[in-house]
N, C-alpha and C positions, 0 to 999 in steps of 0.2 A: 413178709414182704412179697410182694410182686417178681415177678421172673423181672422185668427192667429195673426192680429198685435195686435188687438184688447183683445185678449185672453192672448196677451204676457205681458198686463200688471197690469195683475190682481195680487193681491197680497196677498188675502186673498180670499176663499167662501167656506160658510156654508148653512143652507136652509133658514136663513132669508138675507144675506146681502152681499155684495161685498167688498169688498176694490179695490181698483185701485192706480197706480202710475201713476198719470196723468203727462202728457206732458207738459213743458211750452212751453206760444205761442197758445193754442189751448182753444178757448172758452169752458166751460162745455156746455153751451146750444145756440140756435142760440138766436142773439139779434135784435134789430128792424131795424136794417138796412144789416138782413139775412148773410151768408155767412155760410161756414162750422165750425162743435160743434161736441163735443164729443157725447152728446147723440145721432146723427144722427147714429152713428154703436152700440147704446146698444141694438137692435134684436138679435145681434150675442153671446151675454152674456146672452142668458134664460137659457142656462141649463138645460133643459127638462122640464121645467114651460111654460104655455101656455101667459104669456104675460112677454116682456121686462122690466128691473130690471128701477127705475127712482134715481134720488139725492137725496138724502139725507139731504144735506148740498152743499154747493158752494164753488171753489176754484177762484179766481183771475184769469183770463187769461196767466200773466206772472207767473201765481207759480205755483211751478213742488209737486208732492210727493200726500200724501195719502188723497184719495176721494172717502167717503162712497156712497155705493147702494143701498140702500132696494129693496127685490128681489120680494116684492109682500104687500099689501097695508097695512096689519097689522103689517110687519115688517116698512112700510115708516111710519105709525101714531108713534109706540115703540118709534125707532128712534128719530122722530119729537121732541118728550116731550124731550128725552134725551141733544139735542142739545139745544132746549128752557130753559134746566132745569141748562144747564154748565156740566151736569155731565160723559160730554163725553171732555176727559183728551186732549188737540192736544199742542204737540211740534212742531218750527218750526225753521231750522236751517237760516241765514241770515249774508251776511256779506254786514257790514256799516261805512260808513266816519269815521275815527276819530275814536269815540267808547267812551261808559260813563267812567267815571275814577274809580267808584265800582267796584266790582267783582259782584254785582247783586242789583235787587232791584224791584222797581215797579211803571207803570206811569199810574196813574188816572185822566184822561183828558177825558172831556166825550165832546161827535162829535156831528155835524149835517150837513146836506148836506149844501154844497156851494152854492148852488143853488133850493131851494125846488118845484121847479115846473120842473127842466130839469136835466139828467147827473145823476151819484154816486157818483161824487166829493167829498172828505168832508174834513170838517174843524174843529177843536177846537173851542167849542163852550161852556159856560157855561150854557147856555140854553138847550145845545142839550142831547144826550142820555147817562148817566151812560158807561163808557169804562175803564175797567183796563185792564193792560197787566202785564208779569213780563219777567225780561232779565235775564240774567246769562251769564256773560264773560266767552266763551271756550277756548279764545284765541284771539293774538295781529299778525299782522305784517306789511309786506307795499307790493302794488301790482302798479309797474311803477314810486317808489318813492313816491308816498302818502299813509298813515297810515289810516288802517281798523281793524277791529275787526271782529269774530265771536262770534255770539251771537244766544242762544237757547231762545228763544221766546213763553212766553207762554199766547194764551189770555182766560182773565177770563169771556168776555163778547164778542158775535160776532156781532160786529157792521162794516159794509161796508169798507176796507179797513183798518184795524184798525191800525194792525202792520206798517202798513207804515203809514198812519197819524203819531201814537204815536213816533215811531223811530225819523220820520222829525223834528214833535216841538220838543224833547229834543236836539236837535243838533246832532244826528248821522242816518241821513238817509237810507234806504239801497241800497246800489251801488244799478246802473241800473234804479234805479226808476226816470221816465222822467215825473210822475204827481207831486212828494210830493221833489223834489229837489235831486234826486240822482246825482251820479255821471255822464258825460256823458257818451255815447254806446263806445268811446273810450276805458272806463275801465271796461266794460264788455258788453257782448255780449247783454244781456236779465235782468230783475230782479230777484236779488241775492237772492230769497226767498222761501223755497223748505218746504213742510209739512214732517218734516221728521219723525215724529211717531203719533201714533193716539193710544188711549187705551177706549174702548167701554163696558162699560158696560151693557149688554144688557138680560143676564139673570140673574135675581134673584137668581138663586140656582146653576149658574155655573160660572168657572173666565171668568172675561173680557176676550174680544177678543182684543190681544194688536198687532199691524203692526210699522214694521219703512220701510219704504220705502229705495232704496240705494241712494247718491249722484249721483245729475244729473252731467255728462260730464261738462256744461258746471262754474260747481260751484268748482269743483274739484280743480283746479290749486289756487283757491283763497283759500279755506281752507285748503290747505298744505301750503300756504304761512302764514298762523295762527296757523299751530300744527298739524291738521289734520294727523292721519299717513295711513289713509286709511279706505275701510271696513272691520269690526272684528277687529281692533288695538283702543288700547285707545289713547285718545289726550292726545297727549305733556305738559306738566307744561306749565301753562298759561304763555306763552310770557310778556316785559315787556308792562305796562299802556299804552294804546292809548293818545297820545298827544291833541289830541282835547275836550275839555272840553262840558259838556252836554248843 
């Protein structure tokens, strides 16, 4: 990207930290079998700091929405403990097969890779590591005749994939997703799973630093087909129960 594209998607800066509304499709860092990552253009995000801002935190490839920066090494340590600690707040907007029959709730299914010596993979595992998440139905509809849900996603613990492990075992996947059984690329473009707020508490004596990122294009049509009335509008009266059982 360009120092402006790059700049275009910043969503928050202060003198410790970034926000960004990252792209889906586009790794945060490069992986081992290379190609282009986001941090490759964070030089163009110093700011008049003599060295490039690093992650903070990690987003999925396919998911779009808010991803912290620490803009220099005592803000990335801050940071660090805050994300290790949970006490950094992340909402994340998703639409999924079917959809739970509650209006909310919570799945504690704790993960371990599929594979422990290759890959991120990961599986339901009663051995593996403590995972809870919690949902909340924003809404129901159907996109080409099959029945989906929007669901705001909150996880309590960040383990590799979670949201989409957890979503998959309870029975409502989230479209797009081609590892953990989503719907095919037929019903949508990319996976249906965008960070859509983030709330940072990062000073002691001042408020959180809260960001919502806007809905990416490509999630657009699917959450107006659940209530969605745009940005700045509230959602619709939850549509009726999704038909497919958890």
């Amino acid at each position: 990207m360009t120092a402006d594209e790059i700049n275009a998607l910043v969503l928050h800066r202060d003198g410790v930290m970034l926000i960004l509304d990252k792209p889906a499709g586009l790794p945060v860092h490069r992986g081992p079998k290379g190609g282009a990552s986001l941090m490759d253009d964070f030089d163009h995000l110093r700011f008049g700091l003599p060295r490039a801002p690093e992650l903070a935190h990690r987003l999925d490839r396919e998911t779009s929405g808010c991803l912290v920066l620490g803009r220099h090494r005592k803000a990335l340590e801050r940071l660090g403990k805050l994300f290790k600690a949970g006490e950094v707040k992340k909402t994340y907007w998703a639409l999924v097969e079917g959809g739970p029959q509650a209006e909310e709730g919570e799945i504690d299914l704790a993960l371990a890779r599929r594979d422990p010596e290759r890959g991120w993979w990961m599986k339901v595992d009663p051995a593996g590591l403590p995972s809870r998440s919690t949902w909340r139905v924003m809404g129901c509809g159907e996109i080409d005749g099959r029945a989906v849900a929007w669901l705001a996603l909150s996880p309590l613990t960040g383990r590799t994939h979670q949201l989409r492990v957890h979503c998959a075992a309870m029975g409502f996947p989230i479209v797009g997703d081609q590892i953990y059984g989503g719907a095919p690329r037929s019903l949508a473009p990319t996976l249906m799973l965008h960070s859509r707020s983030i709330v940072v508490p990062y000073g002691k004596t001042t408020p959180a630093v809260e960001v919502t990122a806007p809905v990416p294009q490509a999630m657009a049509a699917g959450l107006a087909a659940c209530g969605w009335r745009g940005e700045g509008a509230a959602p619709s009266p939850a549509v009726a129960t999704p038909s497919a059982a958890p």
